[in-house]
C-alpha positions as CSV (number, residue, x, y, z in Angstrom):
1,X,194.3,2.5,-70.0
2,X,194.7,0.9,-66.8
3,X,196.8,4.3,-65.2
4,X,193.8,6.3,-66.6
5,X,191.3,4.3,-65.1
6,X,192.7,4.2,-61.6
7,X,193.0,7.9,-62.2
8,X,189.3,8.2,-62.3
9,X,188.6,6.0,-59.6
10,X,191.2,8.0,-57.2
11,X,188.9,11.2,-58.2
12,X,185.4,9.3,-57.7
13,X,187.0,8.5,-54.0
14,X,186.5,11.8,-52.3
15,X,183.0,12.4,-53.2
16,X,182.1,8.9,-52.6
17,X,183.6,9.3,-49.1
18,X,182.2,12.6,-49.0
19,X,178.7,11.3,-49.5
20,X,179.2,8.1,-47.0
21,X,180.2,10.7,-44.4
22,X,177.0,12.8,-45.1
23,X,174.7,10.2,-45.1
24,X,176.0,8.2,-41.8
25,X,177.5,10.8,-39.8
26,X,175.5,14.0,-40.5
27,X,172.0,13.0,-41.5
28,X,171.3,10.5,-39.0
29,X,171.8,13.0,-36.0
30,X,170.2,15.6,-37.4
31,X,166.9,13.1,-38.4
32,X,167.6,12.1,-34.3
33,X,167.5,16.1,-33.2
34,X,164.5,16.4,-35.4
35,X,162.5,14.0,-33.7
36,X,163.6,15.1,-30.3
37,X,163.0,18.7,-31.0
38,X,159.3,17.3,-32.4
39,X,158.4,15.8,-29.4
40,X,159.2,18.3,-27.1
41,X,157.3,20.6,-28.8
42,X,154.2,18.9,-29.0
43,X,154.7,17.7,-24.7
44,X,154.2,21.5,-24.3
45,X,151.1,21.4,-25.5
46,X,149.9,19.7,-22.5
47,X,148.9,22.6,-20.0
48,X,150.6,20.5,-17.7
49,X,153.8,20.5,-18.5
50,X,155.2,23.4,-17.1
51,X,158.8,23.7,-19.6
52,X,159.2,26.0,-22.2
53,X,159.3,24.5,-25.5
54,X,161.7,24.8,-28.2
55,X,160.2,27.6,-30.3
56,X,159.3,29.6,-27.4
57,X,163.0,29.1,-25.6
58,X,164.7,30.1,-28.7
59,X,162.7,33.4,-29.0
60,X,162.9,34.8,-25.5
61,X,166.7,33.7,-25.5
62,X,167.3,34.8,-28.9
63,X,168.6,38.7,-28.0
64,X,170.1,39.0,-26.0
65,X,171.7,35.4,-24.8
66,X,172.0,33.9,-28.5
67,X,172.9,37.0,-31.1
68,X,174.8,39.3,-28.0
69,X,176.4,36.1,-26.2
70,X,179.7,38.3,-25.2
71,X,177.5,41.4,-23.6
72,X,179.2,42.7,-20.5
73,X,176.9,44.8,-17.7
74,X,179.2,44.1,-15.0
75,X,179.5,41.5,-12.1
76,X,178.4,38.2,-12.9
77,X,175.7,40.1,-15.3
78,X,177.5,39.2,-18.7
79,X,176.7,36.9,-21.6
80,X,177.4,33.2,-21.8
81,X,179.7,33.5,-23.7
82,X,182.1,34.9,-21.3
83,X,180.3,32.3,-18.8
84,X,181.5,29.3,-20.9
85,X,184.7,30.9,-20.6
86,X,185.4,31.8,-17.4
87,X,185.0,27.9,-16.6
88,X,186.5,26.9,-19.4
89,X,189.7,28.6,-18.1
90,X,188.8,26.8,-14.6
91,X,188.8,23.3,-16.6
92,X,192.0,24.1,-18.0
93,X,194.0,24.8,-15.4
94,X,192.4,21.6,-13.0
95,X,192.7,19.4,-15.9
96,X,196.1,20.4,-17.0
97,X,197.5,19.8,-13.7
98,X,195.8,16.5,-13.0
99,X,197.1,15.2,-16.2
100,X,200.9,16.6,-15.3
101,X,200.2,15.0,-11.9
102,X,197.9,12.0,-12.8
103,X,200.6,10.7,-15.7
104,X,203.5,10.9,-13.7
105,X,202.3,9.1,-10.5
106,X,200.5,6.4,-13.0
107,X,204.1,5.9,-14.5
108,X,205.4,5.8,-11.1
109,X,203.0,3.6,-9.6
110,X,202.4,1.4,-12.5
111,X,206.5,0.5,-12.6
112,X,206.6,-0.2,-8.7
113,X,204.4,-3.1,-8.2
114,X,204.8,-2.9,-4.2
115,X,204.0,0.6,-4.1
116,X,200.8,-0.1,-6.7
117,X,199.4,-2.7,-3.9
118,X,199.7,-0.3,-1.5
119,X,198.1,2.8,-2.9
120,X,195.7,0.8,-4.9
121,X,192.9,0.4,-2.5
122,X,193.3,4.1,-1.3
123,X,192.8,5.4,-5.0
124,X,189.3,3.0,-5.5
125,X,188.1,4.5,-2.2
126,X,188.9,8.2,-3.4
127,X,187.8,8.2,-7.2
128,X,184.2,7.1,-5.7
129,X,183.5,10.2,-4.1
130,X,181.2,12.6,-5.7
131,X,183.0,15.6,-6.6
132,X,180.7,17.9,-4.7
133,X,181.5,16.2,-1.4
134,X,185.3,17.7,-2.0
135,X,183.6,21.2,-1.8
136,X,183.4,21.7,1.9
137,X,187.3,20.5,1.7
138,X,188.6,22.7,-0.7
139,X,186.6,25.6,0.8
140,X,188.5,25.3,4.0
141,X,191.3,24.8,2.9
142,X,191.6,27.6,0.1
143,X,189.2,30.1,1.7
144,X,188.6,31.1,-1.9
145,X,185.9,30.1,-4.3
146,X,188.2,30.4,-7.6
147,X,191.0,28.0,-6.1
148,X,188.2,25.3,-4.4
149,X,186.3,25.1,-8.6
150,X,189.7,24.3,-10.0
151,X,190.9,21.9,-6.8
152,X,187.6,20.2,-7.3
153,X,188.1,19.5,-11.0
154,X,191.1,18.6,-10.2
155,X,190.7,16.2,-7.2
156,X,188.0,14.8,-9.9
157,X,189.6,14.0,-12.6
158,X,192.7,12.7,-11.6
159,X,191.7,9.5,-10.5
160,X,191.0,7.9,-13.9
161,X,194.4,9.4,-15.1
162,X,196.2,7.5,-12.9
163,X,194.4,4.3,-13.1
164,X,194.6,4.3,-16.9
165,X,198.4,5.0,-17.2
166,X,199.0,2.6,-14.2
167,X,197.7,0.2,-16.0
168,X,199.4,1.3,-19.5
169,X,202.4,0.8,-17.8
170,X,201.5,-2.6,-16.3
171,X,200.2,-3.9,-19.7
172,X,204.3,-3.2,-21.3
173,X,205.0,-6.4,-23.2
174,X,207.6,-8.2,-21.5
175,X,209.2,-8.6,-24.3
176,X,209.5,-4.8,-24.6
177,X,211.0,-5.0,-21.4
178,X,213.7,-7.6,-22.4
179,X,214.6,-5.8,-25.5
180,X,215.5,-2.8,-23.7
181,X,217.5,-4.4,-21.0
182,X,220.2,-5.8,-24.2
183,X,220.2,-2.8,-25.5
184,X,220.6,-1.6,-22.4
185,X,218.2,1.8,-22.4
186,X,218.0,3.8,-19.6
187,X,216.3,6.7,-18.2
188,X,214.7,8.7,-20.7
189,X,215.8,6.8,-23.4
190,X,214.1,4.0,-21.6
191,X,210.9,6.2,-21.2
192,X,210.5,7.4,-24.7
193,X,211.2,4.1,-26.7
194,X,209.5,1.7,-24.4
195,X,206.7,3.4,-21.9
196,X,205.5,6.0,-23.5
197,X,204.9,4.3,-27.0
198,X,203.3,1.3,-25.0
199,X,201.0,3.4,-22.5
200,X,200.1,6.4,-24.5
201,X,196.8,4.8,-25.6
202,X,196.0,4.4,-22.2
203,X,196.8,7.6,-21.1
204,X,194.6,9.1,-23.7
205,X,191.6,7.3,-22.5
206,X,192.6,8.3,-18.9
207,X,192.5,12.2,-20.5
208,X,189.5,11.5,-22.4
209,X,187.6,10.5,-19.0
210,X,188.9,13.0,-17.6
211,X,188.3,15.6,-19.6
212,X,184.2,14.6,-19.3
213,X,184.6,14.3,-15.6
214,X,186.5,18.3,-15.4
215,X,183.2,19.7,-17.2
216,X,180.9,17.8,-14.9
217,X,182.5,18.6,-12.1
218,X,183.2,22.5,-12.6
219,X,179.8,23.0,-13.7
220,X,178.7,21.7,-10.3
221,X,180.8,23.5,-8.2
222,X,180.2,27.2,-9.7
223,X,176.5,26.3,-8.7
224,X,177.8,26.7,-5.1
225,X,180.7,29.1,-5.6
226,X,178.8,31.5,-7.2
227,X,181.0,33.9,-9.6
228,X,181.3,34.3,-13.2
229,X,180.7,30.5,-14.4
230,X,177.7,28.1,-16.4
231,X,176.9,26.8,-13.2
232,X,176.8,29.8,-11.4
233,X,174.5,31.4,-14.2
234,X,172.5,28.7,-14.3
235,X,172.0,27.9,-10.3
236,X,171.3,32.1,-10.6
237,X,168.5,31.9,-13.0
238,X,167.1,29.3,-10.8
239,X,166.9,31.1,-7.7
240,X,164.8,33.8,-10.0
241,X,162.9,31.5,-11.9
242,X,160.1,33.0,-14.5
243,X,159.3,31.5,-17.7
244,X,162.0,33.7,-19.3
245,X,164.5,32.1,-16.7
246,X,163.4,28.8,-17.6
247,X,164.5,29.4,-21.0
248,X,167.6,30.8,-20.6
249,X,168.7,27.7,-18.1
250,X,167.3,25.5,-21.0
251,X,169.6,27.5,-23.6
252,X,172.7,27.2,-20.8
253,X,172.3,23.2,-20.6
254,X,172.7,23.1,-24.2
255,X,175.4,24.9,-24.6
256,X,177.3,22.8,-21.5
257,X,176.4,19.6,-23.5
258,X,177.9,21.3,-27.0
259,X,181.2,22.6,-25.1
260,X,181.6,19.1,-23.6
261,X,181.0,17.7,-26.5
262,X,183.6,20.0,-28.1
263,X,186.0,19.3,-25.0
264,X,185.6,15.0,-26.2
265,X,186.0,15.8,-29.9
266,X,189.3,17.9,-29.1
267,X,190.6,15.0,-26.9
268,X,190.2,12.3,-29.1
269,X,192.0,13.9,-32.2
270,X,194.4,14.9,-30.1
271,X,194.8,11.1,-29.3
272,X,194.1,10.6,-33.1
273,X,197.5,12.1,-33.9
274,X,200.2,11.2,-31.3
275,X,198.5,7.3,-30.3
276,X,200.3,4.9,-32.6
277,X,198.4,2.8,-35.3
């Protein structure tokens, strides 16, 4: 009796989950986006308020921005969803090589404790500067408007991967640290038993701001750049503005917060799967 009636409550346990998921993870946003959506609407009724609303931006982006989003007319003329993608490939590569550098000069830094107090203060100074203001730098230095996007997500998001695995490293239990010195690990032994177990949550945190901060900063830079990019379509529409435009820019800013969204989401189950419990 007992085996049958732990079978039933075993089967109850996925819809019961199912339902606590529904009503506290999907409901309540979409109650939220409800209400926002609401009061939008009825702010455009004031004359004044020069925005499209949300009814009216869905329909003049609805074809061919929303049902064609990967329509190709040449040059930067092309949907967005080959817009999102073109600085989604930007992202990558920046991000990708400021976590390959970031982690390995955290671990670096965070192990030499002379070296962190010298570098230290340099790395606060750096990783408060806007990531525009690296622009003008890259743009010199590259000549190229592809290569000064990525160096800009790049120069910006490295900072708080390096500052999180610094201190990842830092925070090592000492008694981590004795252990390994009996048994006498080494090297990469050292580095996969000891550091990386201990700092990985750090380092996905670092990623996870980074990540954010890549999104930001690309989307910023292809305003300037100019190019196939979100910023650039956006900063585009802009300098064309009509009510139409408006909308489309509208549509573009939602889809930059969904894609970072996305970006987040992706980062955190990574971290979801390789951080230890």
């Amino acid at each position: 009796m007992a085996a049958i009636l732990g079978t039933r409550t075993l089967k109850k346990n996925p819809r019961k989950q199912l339902n606590k998921l529904v009503s506290q993870k999907i409901i309540p946003p979409l109650v939220a986006l409800a209400i926002f959506l609401l009061v939008w609407q009825l702010l455009c009724l004031n004359p004044n308020f020069k925005l499209p609303g949300p009814i009216e931006t869905f329909s003049e982006t609805w074809n061919p921005f929303i049902i064609h989003p990967f329509f190709d007319n040449g040059e930067s003329d092309k949907g967005l969803g080959w817009q999102i993608l073109s600085s989604l490939g930007r992202v990558g590569l920046g991000f990708s090589l400021a976590a390959i550098v970031g982690i390995a000069l955290g671990i670096f830094i965070g192990a030499n404790k002379l070296l962190y107090n010298a570098v230290d203060p340099i790395f606060q100074v750096l990783r408060t500067v806007p990531p525009l203001a690296w622009l003008p730098i890259s743009l010199a230095a590259f000549q190229q408007a592809n290569p000064s996007a990525i160096f800009v997500i790049f120069i910006t998001s490295i900072w708080p991967i390096i500052i999180n695995t610094t201190v990842g490293v830092q925070q090592i239990p000492q008694d981590y640290v004795n252990v390994a010195r009996v048994l006498r690990l080494k090297g990469p032994k050292y580095f996969l038993k000891v550091v990386f177990p201990a700092t990985v949550p750090y380092i996905f945190t670092g990623l996870r701001i980074g990540i954010g901060l890549s999104w930001l900063a690309i989307v910023a830079a292809e305003m300037l750049v100019g190019g196939v990019g979100i910023g650039s379509f956006i900063w585009d529409a802009y300098n064309t503005t009509t009510e139409t435009n408006l909308s489309e820019i509208i549509l573009a800013l939602i889809y930059v917060g969904l894609v970072g969204l996305l970006l987040d989401r992706l980062v955190g189950f990574i971290a979801s799967k390789v951080v230890p419990e």
